[in-house]
N, C-alpha and C positions, 0 to 999 in steps of 0.2 A: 592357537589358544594356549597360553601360557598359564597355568597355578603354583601356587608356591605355598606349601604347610596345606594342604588341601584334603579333606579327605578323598576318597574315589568315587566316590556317589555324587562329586561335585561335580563330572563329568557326565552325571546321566540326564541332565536337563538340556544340555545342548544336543546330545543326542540323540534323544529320542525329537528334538525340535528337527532334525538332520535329516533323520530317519523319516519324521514324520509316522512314525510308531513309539509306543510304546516301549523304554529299556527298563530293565530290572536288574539291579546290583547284586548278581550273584557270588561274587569273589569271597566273600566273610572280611577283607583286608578291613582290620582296624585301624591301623597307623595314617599319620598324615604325611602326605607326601608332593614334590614340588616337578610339575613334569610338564610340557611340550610336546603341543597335538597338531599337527598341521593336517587338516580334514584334506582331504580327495578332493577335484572336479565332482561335480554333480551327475557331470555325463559319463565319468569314469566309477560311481558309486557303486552302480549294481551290475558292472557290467564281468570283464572275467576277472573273478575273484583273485586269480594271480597276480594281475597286475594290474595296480592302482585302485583299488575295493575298498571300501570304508573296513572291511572285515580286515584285510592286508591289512592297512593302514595302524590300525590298532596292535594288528599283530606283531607287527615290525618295531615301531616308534615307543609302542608302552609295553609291551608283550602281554598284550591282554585279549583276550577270544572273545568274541561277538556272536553268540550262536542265534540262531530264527528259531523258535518254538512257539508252539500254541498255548497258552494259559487262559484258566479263567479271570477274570477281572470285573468289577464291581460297578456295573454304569448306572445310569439315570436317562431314561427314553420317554421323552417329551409326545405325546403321541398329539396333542391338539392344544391350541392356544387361541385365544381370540382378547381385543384391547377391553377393558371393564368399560361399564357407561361411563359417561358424565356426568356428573352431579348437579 
């Protein structure tokens, strides 16, 4: 993944696609910036975080830290649905 004049939050769409979780841009970083992400295997994602971890990866390539915490967040829970008649 290549950006260029980028902000950094333009990096949390793919990631949290990656992650398959949710990511949230804690950095404050305002500036725009041009950088180069080569993501992990998928099999090497979550595996030891030493070596070849999405969390490494970040660490190393952009020196940026990927932490796991729990937050609240704002859903919508569909509990029942069914098709309207026909008219």
């Amino acid at each position: 993944m290549s950006l260029s004049g980028a902000l950094v939050s333009a990096l949390i769409r793919p990631l949290s696609s990656w992650l398959r979780e949710p990511v949230i841009d804690g950095t404050e970083l305002k500036g725009k910036y041009s950088f180069e992400f080569r993501f992990p295997s998928r099999q090497a994602a979550f595996g030891d975080l030493s070596t070849g971890s999405i969390f490494t990866a970040l660490q190393e390539q952009l020196g940026l830290r990927l932490e796991s915490e729990q937050v609240t967040v704002e859903s919508i829970v569909v509990d029942y649905a069914e098709r309207p008649d026909p008219i």
